[in-house]
C-alpha positions as CSV (number, residue, x, y, z in Angstrom):
1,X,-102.0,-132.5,116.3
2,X,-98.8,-133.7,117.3
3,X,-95.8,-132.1,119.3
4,X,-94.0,-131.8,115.9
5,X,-97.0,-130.5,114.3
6,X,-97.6,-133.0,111.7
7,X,-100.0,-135.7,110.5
8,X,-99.3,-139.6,109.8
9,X,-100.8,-141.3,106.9
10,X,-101.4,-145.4,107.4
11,X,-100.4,-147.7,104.4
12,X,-102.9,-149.9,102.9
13,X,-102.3,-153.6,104.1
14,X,-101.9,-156.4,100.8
15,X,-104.1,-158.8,101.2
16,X,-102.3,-162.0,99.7
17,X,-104.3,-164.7,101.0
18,X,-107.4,-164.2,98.7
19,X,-105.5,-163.8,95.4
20,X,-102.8,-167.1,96.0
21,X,-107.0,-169.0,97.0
22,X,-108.1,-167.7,93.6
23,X,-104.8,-169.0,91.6
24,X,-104.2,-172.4,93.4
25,X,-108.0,-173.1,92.3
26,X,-107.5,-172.3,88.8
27,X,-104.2,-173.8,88.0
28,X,-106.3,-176.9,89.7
29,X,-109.5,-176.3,87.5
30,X,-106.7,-176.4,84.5
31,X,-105.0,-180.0,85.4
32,X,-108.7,-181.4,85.8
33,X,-109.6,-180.0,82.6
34,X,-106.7,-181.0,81.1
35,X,-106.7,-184.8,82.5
36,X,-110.7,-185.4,81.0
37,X,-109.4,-184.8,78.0
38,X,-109.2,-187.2,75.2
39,X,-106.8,-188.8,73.6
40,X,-106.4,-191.5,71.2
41,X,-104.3,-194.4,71.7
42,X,-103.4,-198.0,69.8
43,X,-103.5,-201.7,71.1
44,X,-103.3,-205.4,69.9
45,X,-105.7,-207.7,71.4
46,X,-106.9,-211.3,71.1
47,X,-109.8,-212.3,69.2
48,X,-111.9,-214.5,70.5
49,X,-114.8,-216.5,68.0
50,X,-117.4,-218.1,69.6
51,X,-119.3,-220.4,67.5
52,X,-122.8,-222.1,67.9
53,X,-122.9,-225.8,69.2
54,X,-121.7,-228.4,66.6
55,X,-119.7,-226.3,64.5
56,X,-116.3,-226.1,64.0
57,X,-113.5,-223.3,62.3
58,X,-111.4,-224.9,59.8
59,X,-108.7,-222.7,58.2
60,X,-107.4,-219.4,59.8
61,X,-108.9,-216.4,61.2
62,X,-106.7,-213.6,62.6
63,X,-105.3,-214.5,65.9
64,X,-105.5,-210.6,66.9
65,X,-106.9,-207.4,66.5
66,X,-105.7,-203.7,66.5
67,X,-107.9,-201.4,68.7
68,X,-107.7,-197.6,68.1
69,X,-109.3,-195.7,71.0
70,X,-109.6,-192.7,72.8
71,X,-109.9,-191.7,76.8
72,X,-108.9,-189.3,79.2
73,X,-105.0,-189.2,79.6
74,X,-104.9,-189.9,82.9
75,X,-106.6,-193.2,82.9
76,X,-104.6,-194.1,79.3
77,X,-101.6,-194.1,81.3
78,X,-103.4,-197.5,83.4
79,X,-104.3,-199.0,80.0
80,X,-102.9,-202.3,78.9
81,X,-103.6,-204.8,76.0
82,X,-105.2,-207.0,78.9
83,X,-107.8,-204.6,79.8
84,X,-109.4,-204.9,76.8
85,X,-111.6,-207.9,74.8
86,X,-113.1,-209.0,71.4
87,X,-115.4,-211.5,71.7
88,X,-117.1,-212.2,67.8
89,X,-120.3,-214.9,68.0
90,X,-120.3,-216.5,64.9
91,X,-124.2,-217.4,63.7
92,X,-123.5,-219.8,60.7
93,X,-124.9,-222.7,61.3
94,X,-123.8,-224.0,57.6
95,X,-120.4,-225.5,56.6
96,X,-118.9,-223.1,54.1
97,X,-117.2,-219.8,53.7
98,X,-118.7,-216.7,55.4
99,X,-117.5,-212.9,55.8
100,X,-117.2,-212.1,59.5
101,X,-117.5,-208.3,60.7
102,X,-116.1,-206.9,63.9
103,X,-117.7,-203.8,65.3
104,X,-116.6,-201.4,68.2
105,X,-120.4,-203.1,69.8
106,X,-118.0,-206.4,70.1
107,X,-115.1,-204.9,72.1
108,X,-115.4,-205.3,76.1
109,X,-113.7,-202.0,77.2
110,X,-113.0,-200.7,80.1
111,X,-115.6,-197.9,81.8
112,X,-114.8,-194.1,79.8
113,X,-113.0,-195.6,76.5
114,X,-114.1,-194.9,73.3
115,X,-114.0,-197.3,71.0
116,X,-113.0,-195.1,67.1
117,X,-111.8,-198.6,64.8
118,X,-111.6,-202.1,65.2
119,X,-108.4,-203.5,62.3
120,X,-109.2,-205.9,60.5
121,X,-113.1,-205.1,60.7
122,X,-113.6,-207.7,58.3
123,X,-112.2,-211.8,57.3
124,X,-113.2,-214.5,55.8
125,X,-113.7,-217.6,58.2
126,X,-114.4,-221.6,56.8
127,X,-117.1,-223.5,59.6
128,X,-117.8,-227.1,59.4
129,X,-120.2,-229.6,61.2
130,X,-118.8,-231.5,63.8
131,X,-118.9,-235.3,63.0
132,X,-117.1,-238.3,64.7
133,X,-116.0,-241.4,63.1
134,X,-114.7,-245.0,64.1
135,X,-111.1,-245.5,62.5
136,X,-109.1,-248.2,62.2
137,X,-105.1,-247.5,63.9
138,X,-102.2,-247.8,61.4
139,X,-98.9,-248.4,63.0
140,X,-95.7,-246.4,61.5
141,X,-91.8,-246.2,62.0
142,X,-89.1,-243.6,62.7
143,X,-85.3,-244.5,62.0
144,X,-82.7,-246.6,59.9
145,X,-82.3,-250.2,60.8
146,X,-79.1,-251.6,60.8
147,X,-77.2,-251.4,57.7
148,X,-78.1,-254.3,55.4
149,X,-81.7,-254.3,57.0
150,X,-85.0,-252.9,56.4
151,X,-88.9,-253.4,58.2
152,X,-90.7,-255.4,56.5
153,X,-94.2,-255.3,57.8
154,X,-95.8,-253.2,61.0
155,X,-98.6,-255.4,62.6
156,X,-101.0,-254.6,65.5
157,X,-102.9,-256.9,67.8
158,X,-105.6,-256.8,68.3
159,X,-105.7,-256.2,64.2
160,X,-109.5,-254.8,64.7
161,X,-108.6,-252.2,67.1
162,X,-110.2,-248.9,66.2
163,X,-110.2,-244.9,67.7
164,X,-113.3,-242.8,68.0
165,X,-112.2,-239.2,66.7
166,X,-113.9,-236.3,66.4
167,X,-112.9,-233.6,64.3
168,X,-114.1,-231.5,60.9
169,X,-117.3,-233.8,58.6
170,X,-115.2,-232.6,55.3
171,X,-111.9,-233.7,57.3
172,X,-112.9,-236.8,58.8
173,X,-114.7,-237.8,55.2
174,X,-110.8,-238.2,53.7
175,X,-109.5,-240.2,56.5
176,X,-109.0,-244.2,56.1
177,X,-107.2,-244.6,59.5
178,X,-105.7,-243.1,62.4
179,X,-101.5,-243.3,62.4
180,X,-100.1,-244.7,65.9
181,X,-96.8,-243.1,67.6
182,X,-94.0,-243.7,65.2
183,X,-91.8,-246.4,66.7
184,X,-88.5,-245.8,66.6
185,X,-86.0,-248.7,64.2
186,X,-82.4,-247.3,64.6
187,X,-80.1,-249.6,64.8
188,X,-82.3,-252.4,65.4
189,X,-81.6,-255.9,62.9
190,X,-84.1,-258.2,64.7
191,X,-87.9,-258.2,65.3
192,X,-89.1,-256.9,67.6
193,X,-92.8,-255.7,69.7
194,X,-93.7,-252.7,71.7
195,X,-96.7,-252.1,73.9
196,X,-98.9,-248.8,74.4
197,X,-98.5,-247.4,71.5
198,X,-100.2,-244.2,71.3
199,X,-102.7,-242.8,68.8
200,X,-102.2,-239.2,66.9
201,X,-105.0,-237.0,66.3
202,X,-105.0,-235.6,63.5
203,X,-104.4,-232.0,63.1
204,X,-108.4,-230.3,63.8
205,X,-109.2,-233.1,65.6
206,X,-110.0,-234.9,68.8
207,X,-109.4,-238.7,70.5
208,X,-112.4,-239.4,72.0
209,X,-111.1,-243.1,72.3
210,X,-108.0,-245.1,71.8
211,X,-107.5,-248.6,73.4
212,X,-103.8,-249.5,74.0
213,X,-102.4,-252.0,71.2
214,X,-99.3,-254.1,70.5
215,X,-97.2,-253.6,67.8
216,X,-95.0,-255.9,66.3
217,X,-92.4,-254.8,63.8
218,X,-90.9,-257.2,61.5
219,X,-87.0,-256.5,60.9
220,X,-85.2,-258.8,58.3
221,X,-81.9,-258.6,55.9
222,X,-82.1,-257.0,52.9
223,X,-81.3,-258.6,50.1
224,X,-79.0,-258.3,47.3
225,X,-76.5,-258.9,44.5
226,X,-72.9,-259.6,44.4
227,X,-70.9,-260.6,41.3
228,X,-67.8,-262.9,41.5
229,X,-65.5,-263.2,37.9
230,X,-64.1,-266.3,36.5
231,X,-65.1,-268.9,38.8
232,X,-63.8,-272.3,37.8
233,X,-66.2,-275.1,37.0
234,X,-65.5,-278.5,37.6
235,X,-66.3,-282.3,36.7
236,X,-68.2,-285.0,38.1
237,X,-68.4,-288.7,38.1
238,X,-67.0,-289.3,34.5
239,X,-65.7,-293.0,33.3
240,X,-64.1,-291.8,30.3
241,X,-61.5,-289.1,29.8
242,X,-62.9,-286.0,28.7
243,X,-61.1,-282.4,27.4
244,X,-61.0,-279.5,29.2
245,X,-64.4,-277.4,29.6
246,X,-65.3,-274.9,27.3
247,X,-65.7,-272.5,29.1
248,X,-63.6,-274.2,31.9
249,X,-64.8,-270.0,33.8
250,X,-67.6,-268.2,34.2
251,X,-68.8,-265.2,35.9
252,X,-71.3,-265.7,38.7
253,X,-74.0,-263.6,40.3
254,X,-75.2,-264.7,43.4
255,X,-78.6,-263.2,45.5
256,X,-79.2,-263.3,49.4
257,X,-78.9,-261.7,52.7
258,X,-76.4,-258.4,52.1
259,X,-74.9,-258.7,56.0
260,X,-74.2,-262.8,54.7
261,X,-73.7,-261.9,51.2
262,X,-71.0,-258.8,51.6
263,X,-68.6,-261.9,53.4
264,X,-69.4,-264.3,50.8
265,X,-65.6,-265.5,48.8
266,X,-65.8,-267.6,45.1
267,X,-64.0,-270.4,47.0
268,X,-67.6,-270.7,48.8
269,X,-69.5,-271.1,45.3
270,X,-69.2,-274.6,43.4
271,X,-69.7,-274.7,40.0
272,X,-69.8,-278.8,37.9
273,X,-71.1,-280.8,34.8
274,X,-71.7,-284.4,35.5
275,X,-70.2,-286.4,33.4
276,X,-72.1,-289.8,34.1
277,X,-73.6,-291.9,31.7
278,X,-71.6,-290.1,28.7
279,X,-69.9,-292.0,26.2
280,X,-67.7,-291.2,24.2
281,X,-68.5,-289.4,20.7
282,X,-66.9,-287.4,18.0
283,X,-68.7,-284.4,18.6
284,X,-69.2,-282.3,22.0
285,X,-71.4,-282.4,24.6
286,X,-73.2,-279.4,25.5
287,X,-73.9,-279.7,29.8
288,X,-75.8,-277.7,32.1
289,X,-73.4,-276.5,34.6
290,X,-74.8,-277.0,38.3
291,X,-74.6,-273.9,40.9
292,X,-74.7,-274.1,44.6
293,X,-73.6,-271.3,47.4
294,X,-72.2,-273.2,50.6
295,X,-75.1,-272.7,53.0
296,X,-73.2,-272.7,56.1
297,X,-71.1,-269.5,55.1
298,X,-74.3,-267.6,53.4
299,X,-77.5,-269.0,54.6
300,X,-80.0,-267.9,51.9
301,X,-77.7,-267.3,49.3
302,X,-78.2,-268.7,45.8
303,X,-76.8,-268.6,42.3
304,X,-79.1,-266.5,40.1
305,X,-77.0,-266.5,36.7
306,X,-73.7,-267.3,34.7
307,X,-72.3,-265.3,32.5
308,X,-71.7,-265.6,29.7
309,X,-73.3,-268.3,29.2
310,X,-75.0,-272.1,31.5
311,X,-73.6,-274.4,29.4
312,X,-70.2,-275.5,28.3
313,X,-69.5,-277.9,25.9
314,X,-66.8,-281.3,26.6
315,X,-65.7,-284.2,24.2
316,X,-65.8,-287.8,25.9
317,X,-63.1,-289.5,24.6
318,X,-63.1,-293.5,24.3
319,X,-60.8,-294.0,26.5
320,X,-61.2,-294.7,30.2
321,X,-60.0,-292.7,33.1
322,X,-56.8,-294.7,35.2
323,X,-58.7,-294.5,38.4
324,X,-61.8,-296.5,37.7
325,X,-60.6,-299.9,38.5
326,X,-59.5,-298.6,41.9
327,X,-56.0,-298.9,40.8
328,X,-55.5,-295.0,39.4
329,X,-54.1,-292.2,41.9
330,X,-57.5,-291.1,41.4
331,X,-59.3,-294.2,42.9
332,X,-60.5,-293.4,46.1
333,X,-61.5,-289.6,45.0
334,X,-63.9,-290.9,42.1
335,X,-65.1,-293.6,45.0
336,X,-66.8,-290.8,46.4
337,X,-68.2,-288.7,43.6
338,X,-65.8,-286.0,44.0
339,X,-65.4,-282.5,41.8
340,X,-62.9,-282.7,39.2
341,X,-61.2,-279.2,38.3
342,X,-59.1,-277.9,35.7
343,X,-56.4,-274.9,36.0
């Protein structure tokens, strides 16, 4: 009893450390709970075909693989295409065609992913046997030569030369030869050679060998055609007077070298009928005419035909030309058997 006469009561004291204890742990318990948990997830990965010794994939397989997969959140937020690997071993041991299945037993995962589905789980791959052959090298060219020129033949030395390649049976079966580097011909108008060419593998295949040849390339002038109109012919060595040719023109196609041949001028072709040992007659003569190209202005350039016609047709008449006696203004060209023309 107290002076005032009255009692005091004590409050009861909240205990808070117990109960926050109790939550912490089971908001904890929740996040664990809730990171184990599974969830699925996509990714693209390579695939990787192993095949037995000797054999060889011909054709196309898919170069990847879609992986759907499930595993805790937590560790899915880690997860990259790289962490992951499809590794197929191929059995066939035939060449041929054979249907090739992936299963989730031939993905390499990482520890606590679930494999669900492996896309495609199924192609269709082509194998062959592994064969090498001895081929002989062909030698090729890249480019234009310059204009009015063309290659005309590709040689190697030593001509026997040969690559070892190894590559596809089926493949190798249709080859005849094994192409060199392309040397390149632009702009070039002269032979040439080039050393160390290179050998190409085919496509599937391998150079096991290749020796180092020479090639020489062969570069010459195309030839051609050029037409030149009314070209006069003219006269040779004839004693007696004659009439004018019929036909005293004629067209004239000429064939050679198109860089010589593009320059060439009609003043440069020479068209004549010899006259010598004609007498004269009532009726006409019918002569070959003669064709020559000036060889100094178009080396390798000749006369391939006259139009419209290779003969023309003269009358001798009995009476002698002036000049014969050496006393004619035309003495000393008939001396030396000079060509006669006619306007």
């Amino acid at each position: 009893m107290s002076r005032s006469g009255t009692t005091r009561r004590r409050l009861p004291t909240l205990e808070l450390g117990p109960a926050f204890l109790s939550l912490l742990i089971a908001v904890l318990a929740w996040a664990l709970v809730k990171g184990q948990e599974r969830v699925p997830a996509g990714f693209e990965v390579p695939l990787e075909l192993v095949l037995p010794p000797g054999m060889v994939l011909v054709g196309e397989v898919p170069e990847t693989v879609g992986l759907r997969v499930r595993a805790p959140r937590r560790k899915l937020r880690t997860l990259t295409d790289a962490d992951f690997r499809v590794v197929l071993r191929s059995l066939t041991t035939r060449p041929g065609t054979r249907r090739e299945v992936i299963t989730p037993q031939d993905v390499d995962a990482p520890f606590g992913v679930a494999i669900d589905s492996v896309t495609p789980a199924r192609f269709l791959a082509a194998y062959d046997v592994v064969s090498t052959r001895r081929l002989p090298l062909t030698p090729s060219h890249v480019g234009e030569p310059a204009d009015g020129h063309a290659v005309q033949a590709l040689r190697i030395e030593p001509p026997s030369a040969v690559a070892v390649v190894q590559g596809p049976r089926g493949l190798l079966d249709e080859l005849e030869s094994i192409a060199l580097e392309p040397v390149s011909v632009a702009g070039r108008s002269e032979s040439f050679q080039l050393g160390g060419a290179i050998a190409r593998a085919p496509a599937g295949c391998e150079l096991l060998e290749s020796p180092a040849v020479l090639v020489n390339i062969d570069i010459g002038a195309l030839t051609g055609q050029q037409s030149f109109a009314a070209v006069q012919v003219g006269k040779r060595h004839g004693r007696w007077e004659s009439s004018p040719l019929n036909p005293p023109r004629l067209d004239v196609i000429v064939e050679g070298p198109l860089p010589v041949l593009r320059q060439l001028s009609s003043s440069s072709i020479e068209l004549a009928v010899d006259l010598a040992g004609l007498e004269p007659r009532s009726d006409d003569y019918l002569l070959d005419v003669s064709a020559r190209v000036d060889q100094e202005l178009c080396p390798g350039c000749q006369v391939v035909r006259l139009r419209p016609q290779r003969k023309v047709h003269v009358r001798v008449r009995p009476k002698e030309r002036p000049d014969i006696d050496g006393n004619g203004p035309g003495a000393s060209a008939e001396a030396t058997p000079a060509l006669t023309s006619e306007g």
